[in-house]
N, CA, C and O atoms as a CHARMM CRD file, in Angstrom:
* protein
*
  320
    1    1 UNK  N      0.81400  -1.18400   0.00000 PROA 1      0.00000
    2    1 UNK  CA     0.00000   0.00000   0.00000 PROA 1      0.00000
    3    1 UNK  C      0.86700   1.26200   0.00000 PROA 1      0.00000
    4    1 UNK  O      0.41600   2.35100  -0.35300 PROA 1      0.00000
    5    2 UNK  N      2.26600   1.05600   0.45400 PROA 2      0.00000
    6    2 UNK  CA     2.86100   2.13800   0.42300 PROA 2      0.00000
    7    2 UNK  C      2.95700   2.52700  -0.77500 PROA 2      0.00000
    8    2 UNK  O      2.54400   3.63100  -1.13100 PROA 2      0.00000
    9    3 UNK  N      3.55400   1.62100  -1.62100 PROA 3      0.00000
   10    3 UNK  CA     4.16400   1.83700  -2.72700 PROA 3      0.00000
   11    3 UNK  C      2.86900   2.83400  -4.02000 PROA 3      0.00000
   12    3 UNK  O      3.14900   3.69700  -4.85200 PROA 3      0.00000
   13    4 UNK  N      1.98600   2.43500  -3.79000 PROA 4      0.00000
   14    4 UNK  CA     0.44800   3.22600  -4.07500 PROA 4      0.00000
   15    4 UNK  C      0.55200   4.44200  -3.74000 PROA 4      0.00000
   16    4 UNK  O      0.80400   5.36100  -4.52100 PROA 4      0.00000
   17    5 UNK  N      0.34500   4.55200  -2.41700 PROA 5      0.00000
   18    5 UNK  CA     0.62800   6.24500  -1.59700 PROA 5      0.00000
   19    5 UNK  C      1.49500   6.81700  -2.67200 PROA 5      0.00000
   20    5 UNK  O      1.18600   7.84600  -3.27300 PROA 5      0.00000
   21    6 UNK  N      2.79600   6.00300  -2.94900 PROA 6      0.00000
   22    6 UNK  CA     4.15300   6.90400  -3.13900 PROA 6      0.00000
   23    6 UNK  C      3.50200   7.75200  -4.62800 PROA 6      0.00000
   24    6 UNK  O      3.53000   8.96500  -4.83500 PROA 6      0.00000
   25    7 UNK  N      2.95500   6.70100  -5.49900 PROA 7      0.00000
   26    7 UNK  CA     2.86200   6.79000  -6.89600 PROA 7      0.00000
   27    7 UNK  C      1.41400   7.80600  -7.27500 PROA 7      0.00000
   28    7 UNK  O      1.33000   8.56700  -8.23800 PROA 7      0.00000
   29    8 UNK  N      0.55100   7.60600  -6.42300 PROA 8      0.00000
   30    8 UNK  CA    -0.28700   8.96100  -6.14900 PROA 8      0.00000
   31    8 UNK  C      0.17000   9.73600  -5.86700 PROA 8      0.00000
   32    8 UNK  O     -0.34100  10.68200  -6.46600 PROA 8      0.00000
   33    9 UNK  N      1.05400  10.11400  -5.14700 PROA 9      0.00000
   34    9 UNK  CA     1.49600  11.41200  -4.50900 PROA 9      0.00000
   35    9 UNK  C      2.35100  11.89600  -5.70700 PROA 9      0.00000
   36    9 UNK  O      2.02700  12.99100  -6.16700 PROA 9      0.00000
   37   10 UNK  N      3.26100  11.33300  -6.21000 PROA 10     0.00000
   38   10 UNK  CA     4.04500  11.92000  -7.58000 PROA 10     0.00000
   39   10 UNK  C      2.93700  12.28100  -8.87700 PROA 10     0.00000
   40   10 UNK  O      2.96600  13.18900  -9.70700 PROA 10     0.00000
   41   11 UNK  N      1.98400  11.18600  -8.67000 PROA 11     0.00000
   42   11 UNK  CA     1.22300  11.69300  -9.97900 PROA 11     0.00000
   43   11 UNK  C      0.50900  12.98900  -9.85800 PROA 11     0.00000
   44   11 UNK  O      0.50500  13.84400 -10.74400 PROA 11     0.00000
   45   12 UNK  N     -0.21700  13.10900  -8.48300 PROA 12     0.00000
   46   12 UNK  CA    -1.29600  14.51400  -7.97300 PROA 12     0.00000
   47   12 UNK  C     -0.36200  15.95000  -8.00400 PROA 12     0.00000
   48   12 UNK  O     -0.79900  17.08300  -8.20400 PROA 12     0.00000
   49   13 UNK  N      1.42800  15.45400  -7.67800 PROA 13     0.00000
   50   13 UNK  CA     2.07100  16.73300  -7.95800 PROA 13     0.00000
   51   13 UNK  C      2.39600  16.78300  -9.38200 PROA 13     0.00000
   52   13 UNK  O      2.94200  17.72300  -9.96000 PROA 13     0.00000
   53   14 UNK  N      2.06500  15.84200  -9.81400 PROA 14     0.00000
   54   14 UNK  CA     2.09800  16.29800 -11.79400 PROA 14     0.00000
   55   14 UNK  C      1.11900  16.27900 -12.36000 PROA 14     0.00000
   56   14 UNK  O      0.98500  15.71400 -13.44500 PROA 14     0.00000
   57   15 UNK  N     -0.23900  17.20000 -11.45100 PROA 15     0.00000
   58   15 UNK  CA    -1.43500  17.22000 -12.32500 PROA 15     0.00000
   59   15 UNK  C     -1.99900  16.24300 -12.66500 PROA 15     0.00000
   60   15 UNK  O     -2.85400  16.66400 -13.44500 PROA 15     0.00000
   61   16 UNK  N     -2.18500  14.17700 -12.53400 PROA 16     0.00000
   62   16 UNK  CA    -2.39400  13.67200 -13.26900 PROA 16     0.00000
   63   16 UNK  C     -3.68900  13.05200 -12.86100 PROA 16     0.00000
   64   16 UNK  O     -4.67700  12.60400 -13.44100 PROA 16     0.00000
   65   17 UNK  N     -3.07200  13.29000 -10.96500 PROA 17     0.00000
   66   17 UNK  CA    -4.50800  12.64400 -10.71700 PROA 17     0.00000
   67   17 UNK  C     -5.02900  13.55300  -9.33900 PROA 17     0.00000
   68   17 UNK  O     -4.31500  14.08000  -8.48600 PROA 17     0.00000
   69   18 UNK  N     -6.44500  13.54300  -9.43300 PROA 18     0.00000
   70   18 UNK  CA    -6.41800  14.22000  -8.16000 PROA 18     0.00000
   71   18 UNK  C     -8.04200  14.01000  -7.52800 PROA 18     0.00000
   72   18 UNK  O     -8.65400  13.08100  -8.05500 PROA 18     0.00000
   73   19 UNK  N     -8.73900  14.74300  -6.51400 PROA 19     0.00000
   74   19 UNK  CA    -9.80200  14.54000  -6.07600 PROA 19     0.00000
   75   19 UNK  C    -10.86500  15.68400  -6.08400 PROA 19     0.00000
   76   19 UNK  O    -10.65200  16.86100  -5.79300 PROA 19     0.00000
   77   20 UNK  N    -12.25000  15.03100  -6.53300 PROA 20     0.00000
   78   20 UNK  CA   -13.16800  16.36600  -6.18300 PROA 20     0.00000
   79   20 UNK  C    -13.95800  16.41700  -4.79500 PROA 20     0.00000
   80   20 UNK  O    -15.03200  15.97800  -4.38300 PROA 20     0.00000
   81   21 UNK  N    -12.99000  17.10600  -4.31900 PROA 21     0.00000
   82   21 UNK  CA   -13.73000  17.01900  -2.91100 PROA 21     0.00000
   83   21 UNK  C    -12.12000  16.74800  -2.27800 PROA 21     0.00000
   84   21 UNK  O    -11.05300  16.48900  -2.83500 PROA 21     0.00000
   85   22 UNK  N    -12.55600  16.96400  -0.68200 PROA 22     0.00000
   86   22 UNK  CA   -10.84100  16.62700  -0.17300 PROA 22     0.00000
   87   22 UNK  C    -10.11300  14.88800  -0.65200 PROA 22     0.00000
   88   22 UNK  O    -10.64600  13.88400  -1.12300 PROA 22     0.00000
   89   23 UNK  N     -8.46900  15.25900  -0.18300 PROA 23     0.00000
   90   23 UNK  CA    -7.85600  14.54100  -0.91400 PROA 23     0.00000
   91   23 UNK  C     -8.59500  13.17200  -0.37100 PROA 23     0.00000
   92   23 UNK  O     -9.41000  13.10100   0.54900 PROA 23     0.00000
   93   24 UNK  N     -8.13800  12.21700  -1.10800 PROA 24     0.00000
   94   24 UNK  CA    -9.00300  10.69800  -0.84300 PROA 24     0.00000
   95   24 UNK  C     -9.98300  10.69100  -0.34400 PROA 24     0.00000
   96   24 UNK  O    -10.23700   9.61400   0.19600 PROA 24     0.00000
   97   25 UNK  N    -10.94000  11.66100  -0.23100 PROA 25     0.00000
   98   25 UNK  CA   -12.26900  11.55600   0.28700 PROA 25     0.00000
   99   25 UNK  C    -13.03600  11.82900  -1.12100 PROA 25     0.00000
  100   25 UNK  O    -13.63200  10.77700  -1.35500 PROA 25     0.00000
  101   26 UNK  N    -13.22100  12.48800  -1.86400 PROA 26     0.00000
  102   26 UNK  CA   -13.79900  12.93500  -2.74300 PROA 26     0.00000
  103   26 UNK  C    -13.88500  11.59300  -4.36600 PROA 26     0.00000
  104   26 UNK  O    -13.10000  10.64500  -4.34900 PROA 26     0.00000
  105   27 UNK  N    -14.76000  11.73200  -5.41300 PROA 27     0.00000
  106   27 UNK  CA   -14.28700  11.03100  -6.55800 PROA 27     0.00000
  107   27 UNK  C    -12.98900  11.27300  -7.18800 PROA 27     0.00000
  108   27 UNK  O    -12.83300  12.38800  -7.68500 PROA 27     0.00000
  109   28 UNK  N    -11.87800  10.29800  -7.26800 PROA 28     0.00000
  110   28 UNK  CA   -11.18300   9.94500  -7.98800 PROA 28     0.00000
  111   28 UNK  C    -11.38500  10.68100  -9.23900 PROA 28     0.00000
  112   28 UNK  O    -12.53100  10.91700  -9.62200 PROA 28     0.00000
  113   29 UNK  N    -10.08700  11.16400 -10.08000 PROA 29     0.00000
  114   29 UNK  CA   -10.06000  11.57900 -12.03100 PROA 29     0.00000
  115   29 UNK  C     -8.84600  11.39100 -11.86700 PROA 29     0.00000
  116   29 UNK  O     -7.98100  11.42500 -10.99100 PROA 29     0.00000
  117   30 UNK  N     -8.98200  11.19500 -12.87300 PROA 30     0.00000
  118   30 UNK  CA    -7.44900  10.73200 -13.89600 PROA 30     0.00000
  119   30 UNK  C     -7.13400  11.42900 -15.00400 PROA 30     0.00000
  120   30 UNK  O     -7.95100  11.32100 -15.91900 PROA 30     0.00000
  121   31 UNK  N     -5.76300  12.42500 -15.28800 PROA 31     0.00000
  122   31 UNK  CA    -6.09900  12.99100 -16.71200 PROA 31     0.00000
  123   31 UNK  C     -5.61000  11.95300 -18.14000 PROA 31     0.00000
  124   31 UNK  O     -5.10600  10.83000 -18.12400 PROA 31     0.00000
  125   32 UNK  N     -6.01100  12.89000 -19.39800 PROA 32     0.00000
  126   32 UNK  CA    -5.99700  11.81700 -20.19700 PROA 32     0.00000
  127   32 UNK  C     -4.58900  11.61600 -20.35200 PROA 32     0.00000
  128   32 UNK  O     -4.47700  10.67200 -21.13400 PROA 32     0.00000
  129   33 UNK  N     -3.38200  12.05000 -19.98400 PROA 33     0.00000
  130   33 UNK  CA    -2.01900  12.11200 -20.11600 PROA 33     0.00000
  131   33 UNK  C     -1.85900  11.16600 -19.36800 PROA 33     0.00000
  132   33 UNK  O     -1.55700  10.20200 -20.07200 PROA 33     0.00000
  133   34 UNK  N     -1.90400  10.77400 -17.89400 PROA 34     0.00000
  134   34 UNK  CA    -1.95300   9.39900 -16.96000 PROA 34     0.00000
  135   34 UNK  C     -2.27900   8.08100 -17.82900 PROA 34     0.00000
  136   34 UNK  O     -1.57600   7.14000 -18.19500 PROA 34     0.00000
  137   35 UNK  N     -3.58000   8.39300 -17.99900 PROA 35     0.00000
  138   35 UNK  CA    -4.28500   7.27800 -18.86500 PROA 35     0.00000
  139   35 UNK  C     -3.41000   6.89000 -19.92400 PROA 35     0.00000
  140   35 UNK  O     -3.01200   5.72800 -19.83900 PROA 35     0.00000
  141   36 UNK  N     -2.95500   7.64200 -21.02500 PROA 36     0.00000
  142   36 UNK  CA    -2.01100   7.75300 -22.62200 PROA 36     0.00000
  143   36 UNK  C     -0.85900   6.84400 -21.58100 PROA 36     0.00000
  144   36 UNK  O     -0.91000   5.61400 -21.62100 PROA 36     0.00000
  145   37 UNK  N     -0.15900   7.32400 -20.95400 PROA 37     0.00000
  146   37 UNK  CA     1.09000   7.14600 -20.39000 PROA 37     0.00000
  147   37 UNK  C      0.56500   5.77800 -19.64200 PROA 37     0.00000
  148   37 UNK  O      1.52500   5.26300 -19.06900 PROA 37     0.00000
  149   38 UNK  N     -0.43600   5.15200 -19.49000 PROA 38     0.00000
  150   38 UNK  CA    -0.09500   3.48100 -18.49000 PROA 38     0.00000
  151   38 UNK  C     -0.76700   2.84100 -19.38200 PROA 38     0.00000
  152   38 UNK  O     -1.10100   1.71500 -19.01300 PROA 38     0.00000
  153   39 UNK  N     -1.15000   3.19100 -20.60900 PROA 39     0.00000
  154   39 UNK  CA    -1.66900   2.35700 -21.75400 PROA 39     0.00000
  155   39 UNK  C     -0.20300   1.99100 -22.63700 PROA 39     0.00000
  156   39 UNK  O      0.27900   0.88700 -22.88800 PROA 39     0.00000
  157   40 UNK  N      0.12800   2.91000 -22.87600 PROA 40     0.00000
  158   40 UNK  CA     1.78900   2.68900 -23.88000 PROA 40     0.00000
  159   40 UNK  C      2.94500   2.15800 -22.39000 PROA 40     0.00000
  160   40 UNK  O      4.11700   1.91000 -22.67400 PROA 40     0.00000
  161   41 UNK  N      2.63800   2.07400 -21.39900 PROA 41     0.00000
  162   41 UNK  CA     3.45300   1.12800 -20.71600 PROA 41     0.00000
  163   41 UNK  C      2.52900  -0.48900 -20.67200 PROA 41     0.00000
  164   41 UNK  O      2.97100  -1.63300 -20.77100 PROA 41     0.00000
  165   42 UNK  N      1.57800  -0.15700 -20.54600 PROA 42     0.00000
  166   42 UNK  CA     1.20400  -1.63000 -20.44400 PROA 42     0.00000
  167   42 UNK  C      1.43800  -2.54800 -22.18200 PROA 42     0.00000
  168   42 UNK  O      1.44700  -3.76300 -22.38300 PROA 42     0.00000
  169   43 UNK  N      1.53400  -1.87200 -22.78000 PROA 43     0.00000
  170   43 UNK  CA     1.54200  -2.59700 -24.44500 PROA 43     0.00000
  171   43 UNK  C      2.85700  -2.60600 -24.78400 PROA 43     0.00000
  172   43 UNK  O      3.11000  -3.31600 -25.75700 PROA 43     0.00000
  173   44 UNK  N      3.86400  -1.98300 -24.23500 PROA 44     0.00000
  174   44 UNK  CA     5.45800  -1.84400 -24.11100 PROA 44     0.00000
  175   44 UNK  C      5.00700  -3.68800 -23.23600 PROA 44     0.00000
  176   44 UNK  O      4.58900  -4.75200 -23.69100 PROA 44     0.00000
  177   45 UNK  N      5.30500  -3.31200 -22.16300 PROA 45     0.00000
  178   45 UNK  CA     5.07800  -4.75900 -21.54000 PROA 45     0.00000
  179   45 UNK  C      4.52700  -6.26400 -21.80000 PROA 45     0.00000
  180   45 UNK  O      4.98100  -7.38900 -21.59200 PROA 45     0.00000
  181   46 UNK  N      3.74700  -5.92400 -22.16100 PROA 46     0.00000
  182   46 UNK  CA     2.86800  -6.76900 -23.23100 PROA 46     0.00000
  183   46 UNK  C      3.47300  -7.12000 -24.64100 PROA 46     0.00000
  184   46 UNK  O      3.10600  -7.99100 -25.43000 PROA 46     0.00000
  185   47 UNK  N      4.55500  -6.15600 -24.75100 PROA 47     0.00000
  186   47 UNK  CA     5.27900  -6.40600 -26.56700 PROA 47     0.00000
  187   47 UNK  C      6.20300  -7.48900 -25.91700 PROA 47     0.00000
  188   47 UNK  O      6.12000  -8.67600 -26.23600 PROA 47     0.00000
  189   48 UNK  N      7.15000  -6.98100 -24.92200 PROA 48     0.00000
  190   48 UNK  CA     8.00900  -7.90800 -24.22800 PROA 48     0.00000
  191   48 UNK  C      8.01600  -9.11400 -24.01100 PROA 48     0.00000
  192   48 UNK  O      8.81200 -10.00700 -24.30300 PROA 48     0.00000
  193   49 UNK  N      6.85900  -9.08500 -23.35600 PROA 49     0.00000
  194   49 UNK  CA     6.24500 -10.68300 -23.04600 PROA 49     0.00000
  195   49 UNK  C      5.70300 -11.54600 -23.97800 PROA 49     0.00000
  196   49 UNK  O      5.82800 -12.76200 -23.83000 PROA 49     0.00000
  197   50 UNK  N      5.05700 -11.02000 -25.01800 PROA 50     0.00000
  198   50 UNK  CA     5.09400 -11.35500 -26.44100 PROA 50     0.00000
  199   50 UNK  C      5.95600 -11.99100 -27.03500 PROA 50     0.00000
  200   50 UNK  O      5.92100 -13.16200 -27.41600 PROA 50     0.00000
  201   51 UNK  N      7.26200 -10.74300 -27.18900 PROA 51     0.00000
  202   51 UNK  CA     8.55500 -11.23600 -27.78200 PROA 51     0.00000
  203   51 UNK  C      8.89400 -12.56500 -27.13600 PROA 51     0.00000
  204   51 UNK  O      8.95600 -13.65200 -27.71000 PROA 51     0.00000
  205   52 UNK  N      9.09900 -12.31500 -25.88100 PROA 52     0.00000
  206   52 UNK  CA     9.89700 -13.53200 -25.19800 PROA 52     0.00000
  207   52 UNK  C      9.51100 -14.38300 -24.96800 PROA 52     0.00000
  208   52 UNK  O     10.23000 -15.28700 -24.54400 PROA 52     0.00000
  209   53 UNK  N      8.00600 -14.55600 -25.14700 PROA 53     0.00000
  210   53 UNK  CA     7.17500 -16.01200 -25.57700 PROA 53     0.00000
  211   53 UNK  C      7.48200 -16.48500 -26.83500 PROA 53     0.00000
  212   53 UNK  O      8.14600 -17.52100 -26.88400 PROA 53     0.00000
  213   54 UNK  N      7.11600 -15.91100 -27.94600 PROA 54     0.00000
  214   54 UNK  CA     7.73400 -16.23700 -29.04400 PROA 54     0.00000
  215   54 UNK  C      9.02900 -16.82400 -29.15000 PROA 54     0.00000
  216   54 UNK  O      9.05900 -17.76700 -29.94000 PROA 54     0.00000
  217   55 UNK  N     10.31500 -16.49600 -28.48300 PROA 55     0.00000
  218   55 UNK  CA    11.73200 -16.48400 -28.59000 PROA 55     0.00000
  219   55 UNK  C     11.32900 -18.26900 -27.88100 PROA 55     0.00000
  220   55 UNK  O     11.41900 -19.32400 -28.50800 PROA 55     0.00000
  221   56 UNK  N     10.94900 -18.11100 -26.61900 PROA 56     0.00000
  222   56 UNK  CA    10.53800 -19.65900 -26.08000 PROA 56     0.00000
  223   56 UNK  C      9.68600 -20.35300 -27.19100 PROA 56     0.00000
  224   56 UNK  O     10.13300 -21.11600 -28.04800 PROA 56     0.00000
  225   57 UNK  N      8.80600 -20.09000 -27.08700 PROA 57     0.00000
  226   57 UNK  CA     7.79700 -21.19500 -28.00900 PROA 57     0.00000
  227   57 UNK  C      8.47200 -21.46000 -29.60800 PROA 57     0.00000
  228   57 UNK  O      8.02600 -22.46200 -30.16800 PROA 57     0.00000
  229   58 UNK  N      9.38100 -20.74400 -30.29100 PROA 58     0.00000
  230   58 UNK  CA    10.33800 -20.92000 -30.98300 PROA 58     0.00000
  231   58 UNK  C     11.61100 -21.94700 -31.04800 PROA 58     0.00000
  232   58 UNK  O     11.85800 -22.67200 -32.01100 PROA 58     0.00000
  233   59 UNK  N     12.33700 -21.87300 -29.89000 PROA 59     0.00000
  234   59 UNK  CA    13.31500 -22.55500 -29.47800 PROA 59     0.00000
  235   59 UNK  C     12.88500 -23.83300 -28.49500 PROA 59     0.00000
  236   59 UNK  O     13.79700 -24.44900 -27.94300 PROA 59     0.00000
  237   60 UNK  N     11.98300 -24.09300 -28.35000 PROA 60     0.00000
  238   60 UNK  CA    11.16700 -25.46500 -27.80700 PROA 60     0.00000
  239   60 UNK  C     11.14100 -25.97300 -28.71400 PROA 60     0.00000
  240   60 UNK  O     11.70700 -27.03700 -28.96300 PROA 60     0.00000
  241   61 UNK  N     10.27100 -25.13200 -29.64500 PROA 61     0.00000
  242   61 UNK  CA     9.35300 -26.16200 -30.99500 PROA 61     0.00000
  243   61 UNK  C     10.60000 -26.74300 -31.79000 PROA 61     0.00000
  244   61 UNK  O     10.57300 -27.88400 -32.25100 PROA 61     0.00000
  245   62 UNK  N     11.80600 -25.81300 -31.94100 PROA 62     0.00000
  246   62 UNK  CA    12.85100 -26.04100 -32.48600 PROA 62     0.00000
  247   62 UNK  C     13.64800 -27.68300 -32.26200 PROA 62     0.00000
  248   62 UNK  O     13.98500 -28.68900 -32.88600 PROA 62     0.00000
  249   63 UNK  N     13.63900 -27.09400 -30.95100 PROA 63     0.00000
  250   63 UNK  CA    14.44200 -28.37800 -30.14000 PROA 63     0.00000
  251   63 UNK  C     13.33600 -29.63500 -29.96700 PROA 63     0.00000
  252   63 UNK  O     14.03100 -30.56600 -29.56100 PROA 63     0.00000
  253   64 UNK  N     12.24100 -30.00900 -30.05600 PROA 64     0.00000
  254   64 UNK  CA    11.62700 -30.82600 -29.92900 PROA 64     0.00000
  255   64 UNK  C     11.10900 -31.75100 -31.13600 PROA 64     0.00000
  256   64 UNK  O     10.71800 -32.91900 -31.14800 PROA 64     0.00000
  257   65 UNK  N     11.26200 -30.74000 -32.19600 PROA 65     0.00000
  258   65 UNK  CA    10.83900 -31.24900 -33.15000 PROA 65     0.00000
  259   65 UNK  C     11.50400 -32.73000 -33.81300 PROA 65     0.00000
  260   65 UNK  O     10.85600 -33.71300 -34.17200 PROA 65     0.00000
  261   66 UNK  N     12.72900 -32.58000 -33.84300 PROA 66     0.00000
  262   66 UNK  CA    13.21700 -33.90200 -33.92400 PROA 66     0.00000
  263   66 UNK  C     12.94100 -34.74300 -33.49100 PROA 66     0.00000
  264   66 UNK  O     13.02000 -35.80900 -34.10300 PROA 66     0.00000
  265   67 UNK  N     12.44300 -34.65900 -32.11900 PROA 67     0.00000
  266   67 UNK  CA    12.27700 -36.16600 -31.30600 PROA 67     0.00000
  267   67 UNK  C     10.39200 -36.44100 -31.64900 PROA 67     0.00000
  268   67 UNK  O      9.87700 -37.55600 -31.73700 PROA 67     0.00000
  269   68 UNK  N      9.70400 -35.20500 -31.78300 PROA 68     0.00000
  270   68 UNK  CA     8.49800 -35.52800 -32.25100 PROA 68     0.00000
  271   68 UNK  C      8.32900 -36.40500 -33.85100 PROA 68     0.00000
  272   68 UNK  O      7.37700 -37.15600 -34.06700 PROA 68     0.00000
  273   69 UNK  N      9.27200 -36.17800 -34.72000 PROA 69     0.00000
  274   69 UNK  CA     9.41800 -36.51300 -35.73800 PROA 69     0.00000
  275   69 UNK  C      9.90300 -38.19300 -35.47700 PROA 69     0.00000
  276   69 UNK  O      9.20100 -39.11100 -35.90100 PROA 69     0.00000
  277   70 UNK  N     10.60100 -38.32500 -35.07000 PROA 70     0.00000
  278   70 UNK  CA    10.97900 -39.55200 -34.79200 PROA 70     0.00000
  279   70 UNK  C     10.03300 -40.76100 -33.99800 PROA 70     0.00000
  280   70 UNK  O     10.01800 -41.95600 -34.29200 PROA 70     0.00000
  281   71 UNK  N      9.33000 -40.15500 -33.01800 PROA 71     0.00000
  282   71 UNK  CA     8.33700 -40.69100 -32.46900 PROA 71     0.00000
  283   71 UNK  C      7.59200 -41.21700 -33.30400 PROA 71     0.00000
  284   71 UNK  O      7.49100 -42.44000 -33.41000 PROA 71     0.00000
  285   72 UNK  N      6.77900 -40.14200 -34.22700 PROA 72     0.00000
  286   72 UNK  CA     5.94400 -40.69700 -35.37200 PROA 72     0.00000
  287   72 UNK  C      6.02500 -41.55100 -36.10600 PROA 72     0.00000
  288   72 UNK  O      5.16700 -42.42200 -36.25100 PROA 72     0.00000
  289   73 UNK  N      7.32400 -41.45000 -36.85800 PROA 73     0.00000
  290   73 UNK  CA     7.92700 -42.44600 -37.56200 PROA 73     0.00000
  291   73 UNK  C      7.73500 -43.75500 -36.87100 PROA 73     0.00000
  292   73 UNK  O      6.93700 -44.56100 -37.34900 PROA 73     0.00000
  293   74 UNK  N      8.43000 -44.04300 -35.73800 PROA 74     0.00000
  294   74 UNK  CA     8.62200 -45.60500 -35.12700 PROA 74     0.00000
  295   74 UNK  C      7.02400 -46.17100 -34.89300 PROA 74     0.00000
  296   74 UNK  O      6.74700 -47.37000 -34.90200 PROA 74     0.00000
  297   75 UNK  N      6.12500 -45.18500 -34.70300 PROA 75     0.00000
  298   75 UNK  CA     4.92000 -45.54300 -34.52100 PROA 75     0.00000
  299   75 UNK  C      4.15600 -45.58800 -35.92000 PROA 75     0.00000
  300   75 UNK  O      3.17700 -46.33100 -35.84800 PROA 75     0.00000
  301   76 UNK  N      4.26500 -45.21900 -36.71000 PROA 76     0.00000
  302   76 UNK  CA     3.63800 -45.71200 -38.14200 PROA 76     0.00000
  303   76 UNK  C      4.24800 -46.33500 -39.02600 PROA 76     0.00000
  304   76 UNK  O      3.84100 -46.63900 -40.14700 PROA 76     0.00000
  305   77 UNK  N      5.59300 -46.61600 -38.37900 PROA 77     0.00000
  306   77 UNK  CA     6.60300 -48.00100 -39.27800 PROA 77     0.00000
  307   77 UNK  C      6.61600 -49.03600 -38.85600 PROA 77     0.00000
  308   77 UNK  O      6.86400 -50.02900 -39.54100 PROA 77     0.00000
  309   78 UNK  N      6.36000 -49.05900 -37.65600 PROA 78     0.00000
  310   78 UNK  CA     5.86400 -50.41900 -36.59600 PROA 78     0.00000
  311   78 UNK  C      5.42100 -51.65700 -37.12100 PROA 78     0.00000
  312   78 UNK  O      4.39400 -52.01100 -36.54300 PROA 78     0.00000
  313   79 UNK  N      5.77700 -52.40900 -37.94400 PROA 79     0.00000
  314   79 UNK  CA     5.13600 -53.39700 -38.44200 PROA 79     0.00000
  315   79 UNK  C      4.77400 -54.47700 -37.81500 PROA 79     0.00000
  316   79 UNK  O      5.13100 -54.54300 -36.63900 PROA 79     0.00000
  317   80 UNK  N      3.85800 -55.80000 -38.46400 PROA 80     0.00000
  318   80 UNK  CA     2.56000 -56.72400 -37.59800 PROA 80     0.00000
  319   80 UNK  C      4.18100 -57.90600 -36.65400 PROA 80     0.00000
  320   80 UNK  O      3.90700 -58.80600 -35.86000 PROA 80     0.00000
């Protein structure tokens, strides 16, 4: 919860967020610059995790594929 406090308090001294009515008593706003700014971090983040799924699910499929290939084979060459 601190870490919340901290990140409200930097945002309300940069205009971003603040209250109508006294502080934390009143409705919550957000400006649209806050909003812009944790949308292009969350899709930054989201590209990342993307990427580096890909880079995994790449280099698995890579490395596995041989032994999947081979599997198949012994099982549909299998004779009576």
């Amino acid at each position: 919860m601190t870490h919340l406090k901290r990140i409200l308090s930097k945002a309300t001294e940069f205009g971003n967020v603040g209250w109508d009515g006294p502080s934390g008593r009143g409705s919550l706003w957000l400006s649209q610059g806050f909003i812009r700014e944790y949308w292009d971090y969350q899709a930054e983040k989201f590209a990342l995790i993307d990427q580096a799924h890909e880079r995994l699910a790449g280099a698995f499929g890579a490395a596995t594929a041989p032994a999947a290939d081979e599997r198949a084979l012994s099982v549909t060459s299998a004779g009576p």
